[in-house]
C-alpha positions in Angstrom: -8.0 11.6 15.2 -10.4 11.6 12.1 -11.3 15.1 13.2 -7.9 16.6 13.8 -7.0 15.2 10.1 -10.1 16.8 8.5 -9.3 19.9 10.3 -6.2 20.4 9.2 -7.2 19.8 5.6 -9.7 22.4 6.6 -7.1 24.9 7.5 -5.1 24.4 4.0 -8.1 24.7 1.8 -8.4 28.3 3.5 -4.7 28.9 3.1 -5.5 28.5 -0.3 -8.6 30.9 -0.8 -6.5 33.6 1.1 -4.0 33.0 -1.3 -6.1 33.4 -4.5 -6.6 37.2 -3.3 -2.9 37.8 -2.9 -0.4 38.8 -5.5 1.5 36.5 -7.3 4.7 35.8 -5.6 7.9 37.3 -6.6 9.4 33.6 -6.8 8.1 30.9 -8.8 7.3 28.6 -6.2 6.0 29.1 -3.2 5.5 26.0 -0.2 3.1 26.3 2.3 3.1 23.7 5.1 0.8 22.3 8.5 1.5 19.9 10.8 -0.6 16.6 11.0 -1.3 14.1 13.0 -0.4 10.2 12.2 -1.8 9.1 9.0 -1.4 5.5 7.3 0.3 6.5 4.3 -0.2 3.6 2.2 -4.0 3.6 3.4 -4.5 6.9 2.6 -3.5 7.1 -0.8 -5.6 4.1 -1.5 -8.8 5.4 -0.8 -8.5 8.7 -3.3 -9.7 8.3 -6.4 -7.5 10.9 -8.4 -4.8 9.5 -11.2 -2.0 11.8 -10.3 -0.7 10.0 -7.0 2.6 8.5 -6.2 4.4 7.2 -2.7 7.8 6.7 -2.2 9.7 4.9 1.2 13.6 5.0 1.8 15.4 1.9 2.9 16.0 2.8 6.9 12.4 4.1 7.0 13.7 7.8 7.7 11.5 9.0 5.0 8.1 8.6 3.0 5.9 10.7 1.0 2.8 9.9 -0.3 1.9 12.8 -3.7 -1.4 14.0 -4.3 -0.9 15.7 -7.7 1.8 17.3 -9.7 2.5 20.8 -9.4 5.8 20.3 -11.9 6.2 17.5 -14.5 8.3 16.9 -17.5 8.7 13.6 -19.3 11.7 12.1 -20.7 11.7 10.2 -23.8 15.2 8.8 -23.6 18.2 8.7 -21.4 19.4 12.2 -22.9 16.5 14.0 -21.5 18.1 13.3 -17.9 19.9 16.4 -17.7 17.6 19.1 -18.4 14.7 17.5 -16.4 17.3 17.5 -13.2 17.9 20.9 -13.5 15.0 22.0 -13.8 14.1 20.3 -10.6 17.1 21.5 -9.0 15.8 25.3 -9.6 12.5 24.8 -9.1 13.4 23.6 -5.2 16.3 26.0 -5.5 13.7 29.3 -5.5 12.6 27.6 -1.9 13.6 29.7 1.6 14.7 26.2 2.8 15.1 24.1 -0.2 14.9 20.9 1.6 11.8 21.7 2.8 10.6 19.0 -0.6 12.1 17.1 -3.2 10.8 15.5 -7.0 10.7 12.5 -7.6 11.6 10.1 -10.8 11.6 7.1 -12.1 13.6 6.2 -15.0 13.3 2.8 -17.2 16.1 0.1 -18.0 16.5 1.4 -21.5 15.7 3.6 -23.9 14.8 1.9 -27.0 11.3 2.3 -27.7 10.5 -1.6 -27.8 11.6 -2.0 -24.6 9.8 0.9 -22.7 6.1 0.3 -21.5 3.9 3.4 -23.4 1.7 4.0 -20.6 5.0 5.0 -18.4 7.4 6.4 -21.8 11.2 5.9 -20.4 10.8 8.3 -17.7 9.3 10.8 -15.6 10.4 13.8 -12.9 7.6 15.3 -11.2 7.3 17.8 -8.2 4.3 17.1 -5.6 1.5 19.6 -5.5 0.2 18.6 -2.4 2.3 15.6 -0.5 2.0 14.1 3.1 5.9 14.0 3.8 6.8 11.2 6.8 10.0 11.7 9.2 11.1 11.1 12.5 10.3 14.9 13.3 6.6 14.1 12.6 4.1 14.3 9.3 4.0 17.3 7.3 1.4 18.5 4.5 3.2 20.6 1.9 2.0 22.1 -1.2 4.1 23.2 -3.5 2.4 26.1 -5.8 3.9 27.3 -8.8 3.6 31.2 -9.9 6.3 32.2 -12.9 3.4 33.9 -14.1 -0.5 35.1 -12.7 -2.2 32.2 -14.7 -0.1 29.9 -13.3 -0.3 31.2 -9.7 -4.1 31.1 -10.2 -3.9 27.3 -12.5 -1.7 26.2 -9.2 -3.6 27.6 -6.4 -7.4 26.1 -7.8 -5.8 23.0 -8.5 -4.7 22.3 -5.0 -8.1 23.9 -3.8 -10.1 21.3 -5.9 -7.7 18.6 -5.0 -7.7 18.8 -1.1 -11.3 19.6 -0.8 -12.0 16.1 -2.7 -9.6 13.8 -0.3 -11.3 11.9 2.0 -9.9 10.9 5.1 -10.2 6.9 5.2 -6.9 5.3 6.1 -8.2 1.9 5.5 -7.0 -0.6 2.2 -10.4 -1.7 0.7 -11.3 -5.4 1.3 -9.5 -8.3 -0.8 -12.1 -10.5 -2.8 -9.8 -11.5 -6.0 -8.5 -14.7 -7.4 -5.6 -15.2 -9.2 -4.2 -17.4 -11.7 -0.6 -17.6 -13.4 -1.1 -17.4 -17.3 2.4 -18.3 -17.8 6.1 -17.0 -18.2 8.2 -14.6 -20.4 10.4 -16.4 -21.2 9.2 -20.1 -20.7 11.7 -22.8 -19.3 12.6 -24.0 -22.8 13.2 -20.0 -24.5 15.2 -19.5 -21.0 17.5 -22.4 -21.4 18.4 -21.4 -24.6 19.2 -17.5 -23.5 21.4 -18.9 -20.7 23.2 -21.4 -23.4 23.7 -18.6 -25.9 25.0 -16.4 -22.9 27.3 -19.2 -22.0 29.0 -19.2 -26.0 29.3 -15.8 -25.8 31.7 -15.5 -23.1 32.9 -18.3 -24.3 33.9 -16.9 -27.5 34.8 -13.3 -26.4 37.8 -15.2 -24.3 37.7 -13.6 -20.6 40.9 -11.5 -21.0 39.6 -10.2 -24.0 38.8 -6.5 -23.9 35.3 -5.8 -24.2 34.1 -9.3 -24.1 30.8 -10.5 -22.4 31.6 -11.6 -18.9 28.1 -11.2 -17.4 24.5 -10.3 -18.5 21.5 -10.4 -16.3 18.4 -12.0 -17.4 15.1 -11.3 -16.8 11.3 -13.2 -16.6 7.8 -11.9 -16.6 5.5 -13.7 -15.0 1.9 -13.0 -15.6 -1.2 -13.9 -13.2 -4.6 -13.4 -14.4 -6.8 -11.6 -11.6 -10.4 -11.8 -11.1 -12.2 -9.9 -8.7 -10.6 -6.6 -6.8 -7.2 -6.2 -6.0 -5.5 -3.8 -4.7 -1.7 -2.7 -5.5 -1.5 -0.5 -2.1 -2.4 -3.4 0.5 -0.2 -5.9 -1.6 2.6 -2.9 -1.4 2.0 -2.8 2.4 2.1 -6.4 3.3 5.3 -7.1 0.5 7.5 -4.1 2.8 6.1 -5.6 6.1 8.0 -8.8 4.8 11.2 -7.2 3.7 11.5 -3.9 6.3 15.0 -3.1 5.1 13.8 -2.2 1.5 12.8 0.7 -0.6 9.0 0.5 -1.1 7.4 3.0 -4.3 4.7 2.9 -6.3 3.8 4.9 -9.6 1.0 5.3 -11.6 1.3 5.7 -15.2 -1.9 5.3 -17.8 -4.4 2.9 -16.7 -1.5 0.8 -15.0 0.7 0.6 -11.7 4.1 -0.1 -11.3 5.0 -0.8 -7.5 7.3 -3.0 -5.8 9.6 -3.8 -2.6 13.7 -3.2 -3.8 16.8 -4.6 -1.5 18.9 -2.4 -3.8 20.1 1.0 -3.6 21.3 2.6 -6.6 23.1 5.5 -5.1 22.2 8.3 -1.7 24.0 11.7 -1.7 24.4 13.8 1.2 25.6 17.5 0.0 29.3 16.2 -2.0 29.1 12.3 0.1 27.9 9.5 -2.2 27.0 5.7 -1.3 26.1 3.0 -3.4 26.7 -0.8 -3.3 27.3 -4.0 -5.4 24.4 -6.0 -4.9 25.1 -9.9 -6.4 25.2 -13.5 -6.0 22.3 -15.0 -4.1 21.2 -18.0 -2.1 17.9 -18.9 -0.2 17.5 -18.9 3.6 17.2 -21.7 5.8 14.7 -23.0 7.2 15.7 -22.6 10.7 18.3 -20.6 12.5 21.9 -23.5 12.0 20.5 -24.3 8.1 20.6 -20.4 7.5 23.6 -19.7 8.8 25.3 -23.0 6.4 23.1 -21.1 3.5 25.1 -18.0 4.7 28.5 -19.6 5.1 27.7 -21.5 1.3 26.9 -17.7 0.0 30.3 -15.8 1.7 32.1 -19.0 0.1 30.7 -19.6 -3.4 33.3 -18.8 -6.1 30.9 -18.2 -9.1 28.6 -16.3 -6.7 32.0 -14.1 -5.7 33.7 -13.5 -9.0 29.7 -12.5 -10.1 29.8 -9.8 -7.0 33.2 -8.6 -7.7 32.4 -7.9 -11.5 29.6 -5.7 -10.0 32.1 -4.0 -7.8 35.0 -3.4 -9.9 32.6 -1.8 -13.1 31.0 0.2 -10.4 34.7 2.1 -9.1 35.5 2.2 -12.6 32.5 4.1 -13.2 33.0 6.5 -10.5 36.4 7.6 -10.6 36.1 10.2 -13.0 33.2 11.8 -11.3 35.1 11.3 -7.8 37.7 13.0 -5.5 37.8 9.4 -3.0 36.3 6.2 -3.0 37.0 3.4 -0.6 34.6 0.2 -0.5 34.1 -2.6 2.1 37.4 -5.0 2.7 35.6 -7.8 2.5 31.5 -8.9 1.0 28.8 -9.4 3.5 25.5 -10.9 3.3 21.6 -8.6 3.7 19.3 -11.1 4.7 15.8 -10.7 3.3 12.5 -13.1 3.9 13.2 -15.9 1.3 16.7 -15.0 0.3 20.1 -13.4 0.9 22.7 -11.2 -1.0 25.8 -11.1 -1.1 27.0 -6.6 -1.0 30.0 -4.6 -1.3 29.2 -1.0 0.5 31.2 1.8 -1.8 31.3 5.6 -0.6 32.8 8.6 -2.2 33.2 12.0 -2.3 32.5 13.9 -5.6 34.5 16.3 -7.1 32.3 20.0 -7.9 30.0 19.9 -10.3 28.7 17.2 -10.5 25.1 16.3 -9.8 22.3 13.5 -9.6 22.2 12.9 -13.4 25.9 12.4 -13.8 25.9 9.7 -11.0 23.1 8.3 -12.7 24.3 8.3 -16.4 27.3 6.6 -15.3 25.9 3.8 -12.6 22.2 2.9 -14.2 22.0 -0.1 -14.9 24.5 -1.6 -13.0 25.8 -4.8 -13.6 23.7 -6.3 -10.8 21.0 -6.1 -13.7 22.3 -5.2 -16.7 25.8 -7.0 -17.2 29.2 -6.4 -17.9 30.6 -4.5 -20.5 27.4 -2.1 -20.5 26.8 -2.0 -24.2 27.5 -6.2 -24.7 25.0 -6.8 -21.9 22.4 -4.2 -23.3 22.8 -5.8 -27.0 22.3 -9.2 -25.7 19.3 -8.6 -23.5 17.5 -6.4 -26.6 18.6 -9.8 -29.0 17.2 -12.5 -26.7 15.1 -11.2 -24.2 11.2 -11.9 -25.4 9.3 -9.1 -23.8 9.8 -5.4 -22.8 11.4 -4.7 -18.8 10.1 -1.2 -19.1 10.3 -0.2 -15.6 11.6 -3.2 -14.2 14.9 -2.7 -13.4 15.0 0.9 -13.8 15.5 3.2 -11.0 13.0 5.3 -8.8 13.7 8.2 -5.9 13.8 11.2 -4.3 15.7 14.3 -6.3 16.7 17.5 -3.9 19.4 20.0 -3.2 21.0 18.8 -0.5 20.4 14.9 -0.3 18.9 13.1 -3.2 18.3 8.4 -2.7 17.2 6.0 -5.8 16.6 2.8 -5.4 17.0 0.2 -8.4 13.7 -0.8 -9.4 14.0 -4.7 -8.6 11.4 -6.9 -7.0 8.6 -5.0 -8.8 5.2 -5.8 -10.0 3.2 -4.0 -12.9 -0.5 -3.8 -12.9 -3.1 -3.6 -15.6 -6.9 -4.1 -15.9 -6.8 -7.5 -15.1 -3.6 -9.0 -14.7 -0.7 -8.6 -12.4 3.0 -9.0 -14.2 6.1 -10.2 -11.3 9.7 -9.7 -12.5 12.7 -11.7 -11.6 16.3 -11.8 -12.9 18.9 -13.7 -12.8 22.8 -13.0 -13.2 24.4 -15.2 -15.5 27.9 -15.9 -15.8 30.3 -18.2 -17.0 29.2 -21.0 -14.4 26.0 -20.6 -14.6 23.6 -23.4 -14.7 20.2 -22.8 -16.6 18.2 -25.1 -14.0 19.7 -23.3 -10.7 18.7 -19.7 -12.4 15.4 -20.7 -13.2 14.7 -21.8 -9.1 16.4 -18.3 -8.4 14.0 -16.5 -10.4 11.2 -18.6 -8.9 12.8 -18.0 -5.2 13.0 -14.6 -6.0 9.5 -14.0 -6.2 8.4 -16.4 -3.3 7.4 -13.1 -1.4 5.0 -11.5 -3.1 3.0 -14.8 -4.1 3.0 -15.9 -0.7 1.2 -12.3 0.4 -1.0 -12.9 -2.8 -1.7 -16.4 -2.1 -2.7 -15.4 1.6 -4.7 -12.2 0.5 -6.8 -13.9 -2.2 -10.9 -14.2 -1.6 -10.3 -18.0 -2.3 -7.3 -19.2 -0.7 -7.9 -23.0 -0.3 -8.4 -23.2 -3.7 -5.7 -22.1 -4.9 -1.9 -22.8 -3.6 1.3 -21.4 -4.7 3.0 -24.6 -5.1 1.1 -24.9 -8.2 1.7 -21.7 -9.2 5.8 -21.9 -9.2 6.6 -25.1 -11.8 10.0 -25.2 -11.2 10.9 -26.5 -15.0 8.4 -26.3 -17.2 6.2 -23.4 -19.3 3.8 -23.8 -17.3 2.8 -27.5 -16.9 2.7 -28.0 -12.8 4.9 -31.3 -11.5 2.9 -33.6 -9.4 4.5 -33.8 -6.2 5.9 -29.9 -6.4 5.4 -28.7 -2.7 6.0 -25.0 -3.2 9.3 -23.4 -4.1 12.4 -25.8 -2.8 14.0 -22.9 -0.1 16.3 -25.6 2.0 18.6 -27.5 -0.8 22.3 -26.8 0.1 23.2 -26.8 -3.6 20.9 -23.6 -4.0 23.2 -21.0 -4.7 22.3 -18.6 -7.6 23.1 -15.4 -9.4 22.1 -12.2 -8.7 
């Protein structure tokens, strides 16, 4: 199989010489495609060594693509920028005989200010592949994507994707774990988080819950930090997270000297041609333990009054937000529960049809964030987050996805990790509303990231000396209880926010 792999990359890289002879094409970008054989995506792009690499997984597992290099790239420094970078995507993969054929990709942070964006990402990026290993259920494709608007150009393009393939190699393997990790502590501690849930609690308190424009629900966030030691790596941690939760977008991103990657339950909207879906994501409980305790978690979640009213605010600012940009909508009758390894969700589906004219960055301007992680009204949510909150979500929370002609899908950027030299950030959040119970949010936030320290735990060089229970205190800054046996996953009282 190794051989058939390197011969195909073999067959490109003389594409591409042929192509250097040939006149510049009369549109300015030009795809060239091969078939290949099965390739471990994930594995793949772990074991090249250039900075410009990306990967990106839908939901149902109906498509992945793994970017080797940009041939197309603009940044955005705000959420005004959306616009113009969407339509220059849209005509760049326009000029294509089937514009299908490939699709950018984005990713777009919670907010805009500049102390809560993450410099080595800025707010947001679109970029077009140069050379990509796209994943269906036809097969695996390699594309690249050349640009030629002018001769330098065509020539820049061409080298660039000659240099590029010619220095892959084809190792499909994630290099070996031998790292130790440590958490460092929390942003915000227990103490700092009790007080943002308390101040959230006066201020619906004091905007009355008739009153127009009042508070009614704003999602908080935590950063937990771990110290590594050793090498780690973000691709088999990626792998192993989505092997735990199937049913979930997986992406990962690379901005300057750090990663952001991470395993997300939560679409933020899919368009088919003028057909739109989205969802109201909220109100969450743990499993069970065992089949009859999951199903009484279940029938405590479908049940829950402060866990409904929290989904319904969700739902209802989500319509609202559509109907202008809509010619239908219709949603679920009724909420349902998604299932995922250590917890469950309550979901509203919502579909719609789109009046003409309107594109991916209207949907987006008008749905990101939702209240699943921002809060309701927008702006009160937004200002209370930027007052309180004690560190920056960059990323974290934002959305990432696929951009194209015909079908574009973005996930929100939820159960998501960040990694830097030598530490490795987890973020949690928690939707707080006027029941909400400081204590009960901070387990959520803590059950919420059960996962992905479980995989770490397991993956780590020195296992038995270090055990997750001590790494989750489940009220203090930091300080571990004595007799804290890991995360509590089977209390029937466990019923949390979003």
């Amino acid at each position: 199989m190794t051989s058939l792999i390197q011969a195909q990359f073999s067959l490109m890289v003389e594409q591409l010489e042929h192509l250097l002879v040939q006149p510049v094409p009369e549109k300015p970008l030009l795809r060239i495609e091969l078939p290949m054989p099965a390739i471990h995506l994930q594995g793949f792009l772990s074991a090249q060594t250039l900075s410009e690499k990306a990967f990106w997984r839908d939901r149902e597992g109906e498509y992945a693509i793994a970017v080797l290099g940009y041939s197309w790239s603009e940044k955005l420094a705000c959420r005004g920028d959306m616009g113009s970078a969407f339509a220059t995507a849209r005509a760049l993969l326009s000029t294509l005989p089937e514009p299908d054929s490939s699709q950018c990709l984005c990713y777009l942070s919670f907010a805009d200010d500049d102390d809560a964006i993450w410099p080595s990402f800025g707010y947001g990026l679109v970029f077009l592949p140069l050379v990509e290993l796209v994943q269906t259920r036809k097969g695996l494709i390699l594309g690249v994507n050349l640009r030629a608007s002018t001769a330098e150009e065509w020539q820049e393009s061409v080298r660039k994707a000659h240099g590029l393939l010619t220095s892959l190699n084809d190792c499909q393997q994630f290099p070996a774990s031998d790292f130790y990790f440590q958490l460092k502590g929390y942003q915000p501690g227990f103490s700092r988080w009790n007080q943002m849930v308390s101040l959230a609690r006066q201020a619906f308190l004091a905007g009355g819950e008739d009153s127009a424009g009042c508070l009614r629900k704003v999602v908080l966030s935590r950063e937990a930090r771990l110290q590594l030691e050793g090498e780690f790596s973000p691709w088999s941690l990626l792998y192993a997270w989505q092997q735990a939760n199937p049913q979930s977008y997986q992406f990962l991103f690379q901005g300057q000297e750090q990663t952001f990657f991470g395993c997300s339950p939560e679409r933020l909207v899919k368009r088919l041609e003028n057909v739109i879906s989205t969802e109201a994501l909220a109100g969450t409980i743990v499993r069970g333990q065992n089949q009859f305790e999951d199903s009484k978690f279940e029938s405590l979640l479908m049940n829950d009054s402060k866990n409904i009213h929290e989904n319904r605010l969700v739902l209802d600012d989500i319509c609202e937000k559509l109907k202008p940009l809509c010619r239908s909508i219709e949603t679920d009758r009724s909420h349902s529960v998604v299932k995922l390894k250590h917890i469950q969700h309550l979901r509203y589906q919502i579909r719609g049809v789109l009046e003409n004219g309107v594109y991916d960055e209207h949907l987006l301007s008008v749905l990101h964030p939702t209240p699943a992680v921002g809060g309701v009204p927008r702006e009160g949510a937004f200002a209370f987050i930027e007052a309180h909150e004690p560190y920056a979500r960059g990323l974290y929370a934002g959305v990432c996805g696929v951009i194209g002609v015909r079908k574009s899908d973005f996930s929100v950027a939820i159960r998501s990790a960040r990694l830097t030299d030598d530490a490795l950030m987890l973020y949690s959040g928690a939707g707080i509303v006027k029941d909400s119970v400081a204590e009960d949010e901070w387990s959520e936030l803590n059950n919420k990231i059960v996962t992905v320290m479980d995989i770490l735990d397991r993956q780590q060089a020195r296992g038995d000396s270090m055990n997750v229970a001590a790494q989750l205190p489940e009220h203090s800054d930091g300080q571990n209880r004595k007799n804290h046996n890991r995360v509590v996953l089977s209390q029937p009282d466990g019923i949390h926010g979003a």
